[in-house]
C-alpha positions, -999 to +999 in steps of 0.1 A: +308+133-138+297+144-171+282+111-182+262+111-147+249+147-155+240+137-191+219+105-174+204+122-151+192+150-171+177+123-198+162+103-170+141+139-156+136+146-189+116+116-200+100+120-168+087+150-175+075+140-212+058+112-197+040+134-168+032+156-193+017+131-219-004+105-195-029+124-166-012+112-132-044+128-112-067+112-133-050+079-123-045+080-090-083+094-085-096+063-104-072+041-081-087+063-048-122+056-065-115+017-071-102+016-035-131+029-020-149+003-034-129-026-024-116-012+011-143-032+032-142-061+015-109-060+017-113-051+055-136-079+064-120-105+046-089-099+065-102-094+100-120-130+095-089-148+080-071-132+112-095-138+135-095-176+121-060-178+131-057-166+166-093-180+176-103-147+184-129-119+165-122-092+189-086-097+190-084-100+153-101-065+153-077-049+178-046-065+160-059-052+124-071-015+137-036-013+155-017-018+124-041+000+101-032+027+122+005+028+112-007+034+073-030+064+074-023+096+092-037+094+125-049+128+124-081+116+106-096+112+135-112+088+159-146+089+136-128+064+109-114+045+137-150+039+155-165+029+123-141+004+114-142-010+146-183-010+143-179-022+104-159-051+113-174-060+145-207-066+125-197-086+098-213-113+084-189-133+059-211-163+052-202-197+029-179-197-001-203-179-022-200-147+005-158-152+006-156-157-035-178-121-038-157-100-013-123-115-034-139-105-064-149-068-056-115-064-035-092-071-070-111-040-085-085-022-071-055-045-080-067-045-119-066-013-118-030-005-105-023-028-132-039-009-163-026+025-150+009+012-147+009-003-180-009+029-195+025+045-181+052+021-190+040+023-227+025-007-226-006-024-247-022-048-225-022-080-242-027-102-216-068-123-211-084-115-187-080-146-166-042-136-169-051-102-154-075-114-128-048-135-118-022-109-116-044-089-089-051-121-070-009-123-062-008-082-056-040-090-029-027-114-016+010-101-015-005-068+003-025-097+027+009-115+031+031-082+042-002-070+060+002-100+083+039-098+085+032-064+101+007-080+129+032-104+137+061-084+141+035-063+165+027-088+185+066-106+191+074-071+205+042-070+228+051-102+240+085-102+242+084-095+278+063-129+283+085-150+258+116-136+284+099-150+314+089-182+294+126-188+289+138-177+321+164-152+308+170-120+293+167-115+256+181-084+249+163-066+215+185-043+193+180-010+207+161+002+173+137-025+178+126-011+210+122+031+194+090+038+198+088+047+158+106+014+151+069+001+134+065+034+112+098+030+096+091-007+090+061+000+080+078+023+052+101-012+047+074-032+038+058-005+016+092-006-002+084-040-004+054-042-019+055-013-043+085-031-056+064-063-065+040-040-079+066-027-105+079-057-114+041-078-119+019-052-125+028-038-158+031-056-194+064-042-195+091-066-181+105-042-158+139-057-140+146-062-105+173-035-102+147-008-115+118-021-096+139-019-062+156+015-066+122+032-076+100+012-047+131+025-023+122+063-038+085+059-038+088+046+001+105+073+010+087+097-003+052+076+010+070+078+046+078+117+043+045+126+027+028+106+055+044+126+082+037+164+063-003+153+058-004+139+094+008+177+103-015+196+073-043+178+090-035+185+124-026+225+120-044+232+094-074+213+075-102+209+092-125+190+072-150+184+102-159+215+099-174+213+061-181+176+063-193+165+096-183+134+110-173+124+076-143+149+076-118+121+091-132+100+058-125+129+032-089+134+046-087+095+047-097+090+010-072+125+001-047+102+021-051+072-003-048+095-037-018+110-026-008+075-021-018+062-056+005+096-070+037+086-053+027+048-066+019+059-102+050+080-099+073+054-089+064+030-113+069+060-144+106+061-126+111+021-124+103+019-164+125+051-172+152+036-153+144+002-170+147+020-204+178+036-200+196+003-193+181-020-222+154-017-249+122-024-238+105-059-237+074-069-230+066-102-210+061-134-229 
């Protein structure tokens, strides 16, 4: 009991040394800023590569506004929703030259996560640039890969009623497959998922798996809670409509999105502390 007392009270205080000697806000404003930036490229390119699958535009919009909806708060309002739908609907992706652009200006945000998280661990970045180019390609196209695990986990429920009549029997679904907040929580999951890639690529520090996992598992949890208190802040008591117009469902949006980059930035400061306390620290070859 003592030895746990004396490792946790080193872990919280490096935690606090680091908070204290690297600006977390500053961080997670330049990631809100980044992501901004590469939000509708980002959006567009993944409406057309889903759109491309099922054959379908409109559907492809429905499908990607259906899950976006189970990452922000909803209480930012039908204005963001309307001008996605609008943004997306319009698009115009044309030739490779069109596609290679929108990749290019959505890894902003990816390169980034990656220089802040190093920044954090301790790390020097020593890696070209090709290398680091490279490293936000896989985190895009990891968040694209989860993204669509979400849309088809969506649409086997949906249809699961059709896929019974198709077989001609009854398929009974775990009952927490069938809770109506059954696609928040795996939502959370595959946050968990992906911030835990993030902590073990992003950084020049080699962070290992068991640190990587325990602080994603954290940083999920606290994404899923803080989701739920800023869906209620906005509801009972922000109202940014009235300062902002139609652009108050954007302001709480883009709040939404740095409080996002904290718990990130925060969970990766945890993963390398924990990382630390096992083994000296290494960087990657």
């Amino acid at each position: 009991m003592a030895f746990r007392k004396g490792w946790l009270w080193r872990v919280s205080g490096e935690i606090v040394r680091r908070l204290r000697e690297h600006d977390l806000m500053m961080m997670a404003a330049a990631i809100a800023f980044y992501w901004l930036l590469a939000f509708i490229p980002l959006l567009l390119l993944g409406t057309s590569a889903i759109g491309y699958v099922l054959g379908s535009s409109d559907r492809a919009v429905d499908e990607v506004l259906a899950t976006a909806r189970r990452v922000i708060p909803r209480a930012t309002g039908r204005d963001v929703e309307e001008f996605l739908r609008a943004l997306i609907q319009s698009r115009h992706v044309t030739g490779m030259l069109g596609i290679g652009f929108l990749l290019w200006v959505s890894m902003g945000v990816f390169e980034i996560i990656t220089a802040s998280l190093t920044t954090l661990t301790g790390g020097r970045e020593t890696r070209s640039y090709l290398r680091r180019k490279l490293v936000a390609f896989v985190l895009m196209c990891t968040v694209g890969f989860l993204f669509l695990i979400a849309l088809i986990g969506g649409w086997l429920l949906a249809a699961w009623p059709g896929i019974e009549e198709f077989v001609g029997a009854r398929l009974a679904l775990p009952a927490f497959l069938t809770d109506p907040s059954f696609p928040r929580y795996f939502t959370s999951v595959l946050m968990g998922v992906l911030l835990t890639i993030v902590y073990r690529v992003a950084p020049v520090r080699d962070i290992r798996w068991p640190a990587a996992v325990a602080s994603a598992a954290v940083a999920a949890i606290l994404w899923h809670q803080a989701k739920v208190v800023f869906n209620w802040y906005l509801t009972h008591y922000a109202r940014y409509s009235l300062f902002y117009g139609i652009l108050g469902g954007f302001v709480g949006l883009i709040l939404w999105v740095f409080y996002t980059a904290i718990i990130l930035l925060f969970g990766g400061l945890l993963a390398d502390v924990l990382d630390r306390s096992g083994r000296p620290p290494r960087n990657r070859d």
